[in-house]
Every structure is written in structure tokens, then in C-alpha cells.
C-alpha positions in Angstrom: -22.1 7.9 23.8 -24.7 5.6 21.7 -26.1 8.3 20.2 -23.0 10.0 18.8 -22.0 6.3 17.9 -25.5 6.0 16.2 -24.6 9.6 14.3 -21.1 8.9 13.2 -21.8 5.8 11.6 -24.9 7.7 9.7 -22.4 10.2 8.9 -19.8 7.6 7.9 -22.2 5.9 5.6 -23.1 8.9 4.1 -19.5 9.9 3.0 -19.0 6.0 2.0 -22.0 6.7 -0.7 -20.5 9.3 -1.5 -16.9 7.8 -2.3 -19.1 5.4 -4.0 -20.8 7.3 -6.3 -17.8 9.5 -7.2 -15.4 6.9 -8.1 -17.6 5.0 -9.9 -18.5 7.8 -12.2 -14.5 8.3 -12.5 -13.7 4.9 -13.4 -16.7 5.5 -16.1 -14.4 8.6 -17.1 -11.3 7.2 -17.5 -10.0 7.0 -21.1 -10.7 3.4 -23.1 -11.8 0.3 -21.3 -10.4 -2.6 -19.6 -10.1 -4.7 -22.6 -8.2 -2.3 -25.3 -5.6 -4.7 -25.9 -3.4 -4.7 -28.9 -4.6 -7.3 -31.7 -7.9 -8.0 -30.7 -10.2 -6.5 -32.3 -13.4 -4.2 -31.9 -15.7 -6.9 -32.3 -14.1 -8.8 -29.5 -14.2 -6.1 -27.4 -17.6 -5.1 -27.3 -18.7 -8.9 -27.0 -16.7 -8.8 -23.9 -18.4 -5.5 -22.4 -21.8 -6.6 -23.5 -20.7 -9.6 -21.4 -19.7 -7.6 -18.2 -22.7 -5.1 -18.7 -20.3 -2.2 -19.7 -21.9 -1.9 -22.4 -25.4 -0.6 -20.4 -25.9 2.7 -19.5 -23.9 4.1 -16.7 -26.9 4.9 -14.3 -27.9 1.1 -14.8 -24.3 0.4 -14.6 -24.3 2.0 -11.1 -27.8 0.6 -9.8 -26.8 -3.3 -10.8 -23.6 -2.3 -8.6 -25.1 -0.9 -5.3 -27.7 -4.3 -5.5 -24.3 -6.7 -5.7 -22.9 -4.4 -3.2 -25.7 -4.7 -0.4 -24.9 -8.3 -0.8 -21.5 -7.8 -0.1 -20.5 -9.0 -3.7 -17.7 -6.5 -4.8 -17.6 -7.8 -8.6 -14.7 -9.7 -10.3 -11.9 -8.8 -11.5 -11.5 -7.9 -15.3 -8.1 -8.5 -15.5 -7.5 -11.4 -13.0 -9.8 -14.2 -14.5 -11.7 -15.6 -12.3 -10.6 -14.0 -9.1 -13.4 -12.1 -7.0 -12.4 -8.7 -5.5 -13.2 -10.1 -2.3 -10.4 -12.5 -2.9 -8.4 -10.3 -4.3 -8.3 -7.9 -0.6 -8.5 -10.7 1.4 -5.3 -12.2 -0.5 -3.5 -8.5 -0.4 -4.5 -7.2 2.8 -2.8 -9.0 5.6 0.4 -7.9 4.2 -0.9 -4.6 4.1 -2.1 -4.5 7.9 1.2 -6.1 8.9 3.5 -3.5 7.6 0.8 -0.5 8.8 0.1 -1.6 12.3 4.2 -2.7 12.9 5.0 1.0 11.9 2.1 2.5 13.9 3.1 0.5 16.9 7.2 1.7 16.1 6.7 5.2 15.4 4.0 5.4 18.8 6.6 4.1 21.3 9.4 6.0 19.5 7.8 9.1 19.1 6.7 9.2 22.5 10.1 8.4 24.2 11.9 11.1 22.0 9.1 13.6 22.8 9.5 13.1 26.4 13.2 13.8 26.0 12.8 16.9 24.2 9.9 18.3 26.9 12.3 16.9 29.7 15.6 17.2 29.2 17.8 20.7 30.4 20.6 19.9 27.7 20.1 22.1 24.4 22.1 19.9 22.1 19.8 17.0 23.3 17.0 18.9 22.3 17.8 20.4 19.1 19.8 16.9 17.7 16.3 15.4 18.9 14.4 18.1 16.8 16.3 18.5 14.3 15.8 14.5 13.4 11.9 15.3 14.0 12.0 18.1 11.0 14.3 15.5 8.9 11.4 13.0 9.4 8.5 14.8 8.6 10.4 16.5 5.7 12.1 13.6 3.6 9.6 12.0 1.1 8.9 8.3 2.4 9.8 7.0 -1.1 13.3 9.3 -1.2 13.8 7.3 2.3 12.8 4.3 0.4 15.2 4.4 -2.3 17.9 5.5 0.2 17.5 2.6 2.5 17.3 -0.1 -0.6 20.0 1.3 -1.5 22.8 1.6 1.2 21.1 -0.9 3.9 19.7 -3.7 0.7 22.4 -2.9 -2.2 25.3 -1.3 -1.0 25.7 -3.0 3.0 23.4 -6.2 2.4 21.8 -5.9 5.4 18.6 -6.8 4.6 16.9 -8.4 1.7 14.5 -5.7 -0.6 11.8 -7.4 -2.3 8.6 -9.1 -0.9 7.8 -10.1 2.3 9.2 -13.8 2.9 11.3 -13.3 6.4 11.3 -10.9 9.1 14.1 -9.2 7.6 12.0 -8.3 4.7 9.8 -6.5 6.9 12.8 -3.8 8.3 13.4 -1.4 5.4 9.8 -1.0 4.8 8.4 -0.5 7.8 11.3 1.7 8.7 10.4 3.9 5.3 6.5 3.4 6.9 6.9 4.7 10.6 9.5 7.7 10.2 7.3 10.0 9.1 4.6 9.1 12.0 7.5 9.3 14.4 8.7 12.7 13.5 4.9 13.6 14.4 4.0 11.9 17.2 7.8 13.1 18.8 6.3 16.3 18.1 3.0 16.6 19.2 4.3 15.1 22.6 6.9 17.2 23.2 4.9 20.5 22.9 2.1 19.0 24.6 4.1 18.0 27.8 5.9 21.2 27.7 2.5 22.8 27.8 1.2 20.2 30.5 4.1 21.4 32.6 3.1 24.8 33.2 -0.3 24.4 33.9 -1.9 24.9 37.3 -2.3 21.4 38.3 1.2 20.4 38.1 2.3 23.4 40.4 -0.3 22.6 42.8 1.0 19.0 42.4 4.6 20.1 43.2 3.7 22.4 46.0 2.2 19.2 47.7 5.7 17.6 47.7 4.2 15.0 44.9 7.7 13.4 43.3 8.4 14.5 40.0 8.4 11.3 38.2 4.5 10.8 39.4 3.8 14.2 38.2 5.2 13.4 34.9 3.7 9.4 34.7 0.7 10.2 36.3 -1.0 14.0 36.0 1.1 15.2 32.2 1.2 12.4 30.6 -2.5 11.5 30.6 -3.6 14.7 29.0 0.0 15.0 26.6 -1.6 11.8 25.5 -4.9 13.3 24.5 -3.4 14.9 20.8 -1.6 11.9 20.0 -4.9 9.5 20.6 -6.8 12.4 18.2 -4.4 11.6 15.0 -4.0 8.2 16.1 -7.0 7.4 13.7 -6.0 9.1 10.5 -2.5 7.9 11.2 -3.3 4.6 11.2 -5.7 4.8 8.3 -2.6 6.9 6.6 -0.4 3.9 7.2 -2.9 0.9 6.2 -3.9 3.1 3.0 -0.6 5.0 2.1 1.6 2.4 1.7 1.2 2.4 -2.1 4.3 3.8 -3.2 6.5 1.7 -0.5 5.0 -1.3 -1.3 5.2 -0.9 -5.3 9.2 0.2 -4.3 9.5 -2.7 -2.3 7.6 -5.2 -4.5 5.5 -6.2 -1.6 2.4 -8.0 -2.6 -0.2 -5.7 -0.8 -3.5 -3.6 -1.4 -0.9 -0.7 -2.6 0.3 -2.8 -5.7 -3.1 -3.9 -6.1 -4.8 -0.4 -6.6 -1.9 1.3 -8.8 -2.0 -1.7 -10.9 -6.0 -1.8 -11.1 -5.7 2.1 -12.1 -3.2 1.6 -14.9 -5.1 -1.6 -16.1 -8.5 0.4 -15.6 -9.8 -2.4 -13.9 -13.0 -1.3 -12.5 -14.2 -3.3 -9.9 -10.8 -3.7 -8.5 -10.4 0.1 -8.2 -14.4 0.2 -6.6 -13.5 -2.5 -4.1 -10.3 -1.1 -2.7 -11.7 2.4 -2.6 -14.4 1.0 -0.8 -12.3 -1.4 1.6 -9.7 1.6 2.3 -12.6 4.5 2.8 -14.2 2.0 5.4 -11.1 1.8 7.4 -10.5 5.7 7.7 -13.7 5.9 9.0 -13.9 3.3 11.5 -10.4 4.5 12.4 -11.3 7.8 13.4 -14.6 7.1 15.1 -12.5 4.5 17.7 -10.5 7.5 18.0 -13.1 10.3 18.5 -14.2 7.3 21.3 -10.9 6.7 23.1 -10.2 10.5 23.2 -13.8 10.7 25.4 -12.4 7.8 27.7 -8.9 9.6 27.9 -10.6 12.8 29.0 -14.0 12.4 30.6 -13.9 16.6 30.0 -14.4 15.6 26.5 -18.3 15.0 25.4 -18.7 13.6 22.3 -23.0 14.5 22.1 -21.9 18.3 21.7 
């Protein structure tokens, strides 16, 4: 286990550099600079970029970042005066983990119950309302939903406020938007796992013992239906702390999402090399606690090969 710890994180540093040095090199490309602003001047300008070091060469430009880096210094803002990257995710990202992890946790429990019912249940228009709301889910774009839900539940009905985050009713429709498209997943994967789990060997030698059904179900099927959800569990999570962008611009919601699309369209360099950074670290530590709780799940699972 330490060793394919000790490998992954190689690995996972190796792709980080590598996100690194690509997006860096992109910013570099993008067209203008972060201070082409109308009615200043040319002069101005490049005394601000000789100020900043843009006005180096881009291999010095990338060196001078990687020492700051090391040091955990992620650069300051060009756009926000004064205000340090670090500041900048620190201030963003706890509204950010708060609407991910609420619609993780949602569309888990969800997803599991409804998959259950459509492995379980004998009634066929159980089964295919039940699937029929799993295609729905994974098919509807999460900013169509979006839209929808500010609109009939936040315009229309006046159920629940629609932008920022002040009270926990700020926090339905876009977590809702969030955790639908997770659910419609997870419902899935459960339900053709279990229904897989059911025919397999063990159970029938389980039932021929006279072990009770729901024992069978808690204790032998779901343990290894379990083991495809805790796989995606990782990206997912990673999906919903990192692809909140278009929900959280929708909603107004003052997170990392807002943050990087308005650092893109302000080409704000460091902002767009901080998040990048701060988001690619999550994937991967996401899906190496997953790759690790998939080994405990099922000791059948070795994680050196």
C-alpha cells in the first residue's frame, strides 16, 4: 500500500508539472495582456509589465514562477489590487466545497436508494418511471436545469431566493442543479451492479443456506455493488468541487467558478495559474483516496499490481 501511495503521488506530481507548464505557456498565448485597457496608453502599459516581469522572456517568466511556487507563493492578482491568489482561493473556496460536498453527499444517498429500487423491485412501472428519471438526469444540461429551476422555483413560485449564498435557502436550487446529474449516475451504476451481484454464486449459496433476504442484500451485495460507486466517487467529487463554474456564474454565487471565468476573460494570469493549480490538486488527491478506499472495500483488489 505505501509503495503505490509513494507512486501515485510521483505520478500525481508529474501531471501537476505538467498542468503547470501547459497553462502557463497558454496564458502566455492568449491575445493582449492584462492591462489593455481603453485610454491608457502604451507607455503606461508596458511600465506596468516591466513592473510585473511580463515584460521578461517567457522561459524566465516560467522559472521566477516555479521559485515563488516552491514557496507556496501563488503571485497576485493583476486585476484585484493588492489581493494575493492565495487570498483570493481561500476567500472563494469554502463556498465552493459547500455546494460540491452537499451535492455529492445528496446525489450518494439518493442515487443509491433509487438504485436499490430499480435492482429490487418486481413492478415494471417502478422501474422504468425510476429509469426513465435516471436518463432525464444524466441527459439535461446542468445549466438548462439551472435556468429551469431559477425560473419556475426562484421567479415564477418564489420558493427560494436565486442569487448568492446568504441563507440555507440559497443553497437549494444550486445544489439541486449540482447533484442531479451525479444521482442519475450513481442510481445507475447501483442498480446494474446489484442486479449483477444477485446472480452470482455467492448469493445462491447464501440463499440455499436459508440466510434471510434482507442480510443477503445488506450484507453479501451491497458490499461489492458498492465497489463501482467508490471507483467514480473521486472524479465525481473533483467534478462537483471543479465543475461548478457555469452554476455558480448562473447563480451569482461568489466561488472558485466565478473566479476562474472571470480571471480568463480579464486574462489575469496568476489567478488563472492558481486555480488551475488548486483545482488539478484536488482531482488528484480525489482519485488516489479513491483508488485507496476501493482496496479496503475489496481486499481482492491490490493496488501494487
Amino acid at each position: 500500500m505505501t509503495k503505490y501511495i509513494g507512486k501515485r503521488i510521483l505520478m500525481g506530481l508529474i501531471s501537476l508539472f505538467a498542468l503547470i507548464f501547459v497553462t502557463f505557456f497558454l496564458t502566455r498565448l492568449m491575445p493582449g495582456n492584462p492591462f489593455q485597457i481603453e485610454n491608457v496608453n502604451q507607455s503606461v502599459q508596458d511600465k506596468i509589465m516591466s513592473y510585473y516581469g511580463l515584460d521578461q522572456p517567457v522561459m524566465t517568466q516560467f522559472a521566477m514562477y516555479l521559485k515563488n511556487l516552491a514557496h507556496g507563493d501563488l503571485g497576485v492578482s493583476y486585476k484585484k489590487v493588492g489581493t494575493t491568489v492565495n487570498e483570493l482561493i481561500a476567500a472563494a473556496a469554502p463556498c465552493t466545497m459547500r455546494l460540491g460536498l452537499l451535492a455529492y453527499a445528496i446525489s450518494l444517498i439518493l442515487g443509491t436508494v433509487t438504485g436499490i429500487c430499480m435492482a429490487l423491485t418486481k413492478k415494471e412501472s417502478v422501474r422504468g418511471g425510476l429509469m426513465v428519471m435516471t436518463i432525464l438526469g444524466i441527459s439535461i444540461p446542468n445549466y438548462v436545469l439551472a435556468l429551469l429551476l431559477m425560473l419556475v422555483c426562484g421567479v415564477k413560485l418564489q420558493w427560494f431566493p436565486v442569487v448568492g449564498l446568504g441563507t440555507w435557502q440559497h443553497y437549494v436550487l444550486p445544489v439541486i442543479t449540482l447533484a442531479v446529474y451525479p444521482f442519475a449516475q450513481i442510481a445507475k451504476l447501483v442498480k446494474s451492479s446489484m442486479t449483477e451481484a444477485l446472480h452470482q454464486d455467492y448469493v445462491i449459496m447464501a440463499r440455499a443456506k436459508g440466510i434471510g433476504r434482507a442480510r443477503i442484500i445488506l450484507v453479501h451485495v451491497m458490499k461489492n455493488a458498492m465497489i463501482p460507486v467508490v471507483t467514480i466517487s473521486g472524479p465525481m467529487i473533483a467534478f462537483l468541487l471543479t465543475g461548478s463554474f457555469v452554476v455558480e456564474n448562473i447563480f451569482t454565487i461568489p466561488g472558485i467558478g466565478k473566479e476562474f471565468v472571470n480571471s480568463v476573460s480579464n486574462r489575469d494570469y496568476t489567478v488563472i495559474m492558481g486555480l488551475t493549480i488548486f483545482l488539478g490538486a484536488i482531482l488528484l488527491v480525489c482519485n488516489l483516496i479513491s483508488d485507496i478506499l476501493c482496496a479496503l472495500v475489496d481486499p481482492r483488489i491490490k493496488l501494487e499490481k
